[in-house]
N, C-alpha and C positions, 0 to 999 in steps of 0.2 A: 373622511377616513373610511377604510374596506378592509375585511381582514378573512383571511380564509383561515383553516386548523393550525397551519406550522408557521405563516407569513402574514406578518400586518403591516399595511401600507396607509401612510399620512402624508399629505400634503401642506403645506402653512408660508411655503417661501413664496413671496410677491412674485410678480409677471411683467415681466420686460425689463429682463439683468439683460446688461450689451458685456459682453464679449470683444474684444478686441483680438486681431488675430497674432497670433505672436507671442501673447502676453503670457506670462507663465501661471498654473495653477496650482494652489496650496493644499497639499495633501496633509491628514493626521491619521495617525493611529493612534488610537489606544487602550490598553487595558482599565477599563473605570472601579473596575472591583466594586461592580453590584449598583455602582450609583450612590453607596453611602454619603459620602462627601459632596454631595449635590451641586451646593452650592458655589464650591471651587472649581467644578467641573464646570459649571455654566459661564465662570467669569475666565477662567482661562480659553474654554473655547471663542466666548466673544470677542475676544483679542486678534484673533488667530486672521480673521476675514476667510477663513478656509473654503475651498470650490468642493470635497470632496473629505469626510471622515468616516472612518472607521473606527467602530467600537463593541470590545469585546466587554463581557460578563455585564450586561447590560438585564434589570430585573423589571420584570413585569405583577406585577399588585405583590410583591412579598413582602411580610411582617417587618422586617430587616430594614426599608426601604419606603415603609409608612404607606403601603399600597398602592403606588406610584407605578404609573407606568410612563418610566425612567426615560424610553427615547421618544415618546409623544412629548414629556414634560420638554425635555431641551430643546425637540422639532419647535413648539410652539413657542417657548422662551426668546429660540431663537433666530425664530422664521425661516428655518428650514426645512424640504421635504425627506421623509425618510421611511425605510425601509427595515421593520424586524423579522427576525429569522429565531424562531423557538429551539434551542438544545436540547433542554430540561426541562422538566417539571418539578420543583422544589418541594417535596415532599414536606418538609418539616416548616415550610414558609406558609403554606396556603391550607386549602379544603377541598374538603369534597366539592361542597357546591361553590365556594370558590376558589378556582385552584391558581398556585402562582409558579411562575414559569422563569429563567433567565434563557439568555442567549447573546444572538451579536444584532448590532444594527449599522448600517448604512447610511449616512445624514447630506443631503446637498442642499445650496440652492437653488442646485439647478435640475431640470426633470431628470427623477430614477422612474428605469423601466425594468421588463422582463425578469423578475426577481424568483430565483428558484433555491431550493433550498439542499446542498448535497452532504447528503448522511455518509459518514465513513461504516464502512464494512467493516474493520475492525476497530473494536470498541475496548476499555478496559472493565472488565465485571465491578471493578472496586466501589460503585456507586449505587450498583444497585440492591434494592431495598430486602431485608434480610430479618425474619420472624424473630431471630433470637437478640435484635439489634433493637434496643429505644427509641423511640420515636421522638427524639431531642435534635437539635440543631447541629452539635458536635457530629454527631453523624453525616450530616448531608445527603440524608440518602434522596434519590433522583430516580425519575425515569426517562428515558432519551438516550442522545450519545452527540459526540463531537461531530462538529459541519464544518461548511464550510456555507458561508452565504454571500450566492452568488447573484447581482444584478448588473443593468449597464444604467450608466447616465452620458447624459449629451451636453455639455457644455462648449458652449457659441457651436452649433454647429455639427459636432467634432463628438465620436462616441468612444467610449473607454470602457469596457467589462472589468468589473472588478469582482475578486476574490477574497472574502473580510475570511478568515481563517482565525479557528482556536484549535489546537490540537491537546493531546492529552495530558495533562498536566502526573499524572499515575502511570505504574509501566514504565518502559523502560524509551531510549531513542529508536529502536527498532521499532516498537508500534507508533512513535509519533513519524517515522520516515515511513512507512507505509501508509500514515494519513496522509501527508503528505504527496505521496508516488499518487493515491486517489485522485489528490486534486488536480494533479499535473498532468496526469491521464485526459482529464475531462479537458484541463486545457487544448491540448492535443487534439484530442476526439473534436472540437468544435474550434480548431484551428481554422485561423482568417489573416486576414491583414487589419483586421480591429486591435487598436492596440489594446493591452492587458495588465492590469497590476493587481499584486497577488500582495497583501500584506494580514498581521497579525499576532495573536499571542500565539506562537511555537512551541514552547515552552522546551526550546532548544537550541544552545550554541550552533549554526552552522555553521559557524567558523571552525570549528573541531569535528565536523562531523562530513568524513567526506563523502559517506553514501547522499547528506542531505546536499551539502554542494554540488555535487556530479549531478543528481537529478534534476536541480535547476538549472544547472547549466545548458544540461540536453534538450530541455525545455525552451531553452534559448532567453530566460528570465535573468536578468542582471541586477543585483544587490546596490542598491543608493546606499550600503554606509561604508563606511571608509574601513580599508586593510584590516585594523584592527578595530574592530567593535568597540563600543562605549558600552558597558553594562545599562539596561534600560530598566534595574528594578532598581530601589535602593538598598543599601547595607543595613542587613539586620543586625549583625553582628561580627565580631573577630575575623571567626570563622567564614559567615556568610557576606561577604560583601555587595552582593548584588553580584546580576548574571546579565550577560545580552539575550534574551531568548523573545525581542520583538523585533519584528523585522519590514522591511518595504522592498519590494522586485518590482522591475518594471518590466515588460517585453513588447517592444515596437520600437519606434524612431522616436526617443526624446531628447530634449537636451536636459541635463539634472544638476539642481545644484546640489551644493554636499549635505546629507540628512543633518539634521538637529534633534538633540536629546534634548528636554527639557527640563530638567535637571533642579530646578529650583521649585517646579513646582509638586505639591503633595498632596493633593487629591486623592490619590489611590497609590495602591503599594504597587503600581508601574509610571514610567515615566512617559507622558505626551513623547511619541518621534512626529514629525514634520520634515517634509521636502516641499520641493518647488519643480513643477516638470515644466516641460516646455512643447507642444505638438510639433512635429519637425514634418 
């Protein structure tokens, strides 16, 4: 393992997976909400055979989470390499001298490389830490701000840049469409013929939201889920039924089959999405 100030990198997946050419590869997102539910997390990924996951709110040694550090533990559970990307500093979770952090992680088992970490410019103030405010949990208060964590991995061959995205869950769609237009910039900026998949917690209908559509589109980024969206959180309540606000974009030559919600499972209060792509 190696780890620099914002990025930690591990390795655990065995050497010499074959690749078949043709064959399609199993993508997951997901929102793990901190790693609490550990344990369902491990046993539903195990299932999955996945080439490629992404996972947000992902905790590093916080009290919450029994000082775990959440994407090593499932890298090694589940012999995969992976890549953490720091958000946060969880101020009510950790310490001084040991301080505990969340963020997103990146998991294959096949080589992750070049992993960079891109901080949005704008930010919501709502987290940061405030003298007249307690120093309790209920607060959350944080220092950091929303990324985007960017690496590529090579499977058989074949390289795909990926974009593991949380945008701001506080504020309003206008600053999460401006984290957003950031990310889509840099795609841009470092446009190739490498194909690209941009997935994550939004924490926003794009379906409703045409400034967020239009900017994918222009991007040339195409949506795996169907017309109308499947809510990816589950129903809180009457009122709150659950929302769609996780998503998977592809941009390149894939063939795709139709996303999957996973809907039965409850590890965390978002649902596994899963696709299948195909290199074309």
């Amino acid at each position: 393992m190696s780890s620099n100030q914002e990025i930690e990198v591990g390795n655990f997946a065995p050497t010499g997976r074959l690749f078949r050419p043709g064959s399609p590869i199993q993508v997951i997102d997901w929102n793990i909400d901190r790693g609490l539910q550990l344990g369902g997390i491990i046993d539903f990924l195990a299932t999955t055979n996945a080439d490629l996951i992404l996972l947000q709110e992902v905790d590093l040694n916080a009290r919450r989470t029994h000082r775990l550090n959440v994407a090593r533990e499932l890298s090694q559970k589940l012999q995969l390499n992976y890549i953490f990307g720091r958000e946060f500093q969880e101020l009510t979770q950790g310490s001084r001298t040991s301080p505990a952090f969340h963020g997103q992680a990146t998991l294959s088992p096949w080589p992750l490389s070049n992993p960079r970490i891109l901080k949005f410019r704008r930010q919501s103030s709502f987290w940061r830490p405030r003298w007249f405010l307690p120093d309790i949990e209920v607060f959350q208060e944080r220092i950091g701000g929303r990324i985007a964590l960017v690496s590529e991995v090579s499977i058989g061959g074949r390289t795909l840049v990926t974009y593991n995205l949380h945008l701001e869950s506080r504020g309003d769609d206008a600053l999460r469409c401006s984290q957003l237009n950031e990310c889509l910039d840099d795609v841009l900026r470092c446009s190739s013929t490498t194909p690209k998949l941009l997935a994550g917690d939004l924490n926003l209908d794009v379906s409703r939201s045409v400034a967020a559509a239009n900017a994918i589109r222009q991007a040339q980024f195409l949506s795996t889920a169907a017309k109308d969206p499947v809510r990816t959180t589950p129903p809180h309540s009457l009122i709150d039924r659950g929302r769609p606000i996780d998503w998977i974009f592809v941009r390149g030559s894939f063939r795709v089959a139709p996303l999957r919600i996973h809907n039965s499972v409850s590890a965390s209060d978002h649902y596994p999405l899963s696709v299948r792509l195909a290199f074309m």
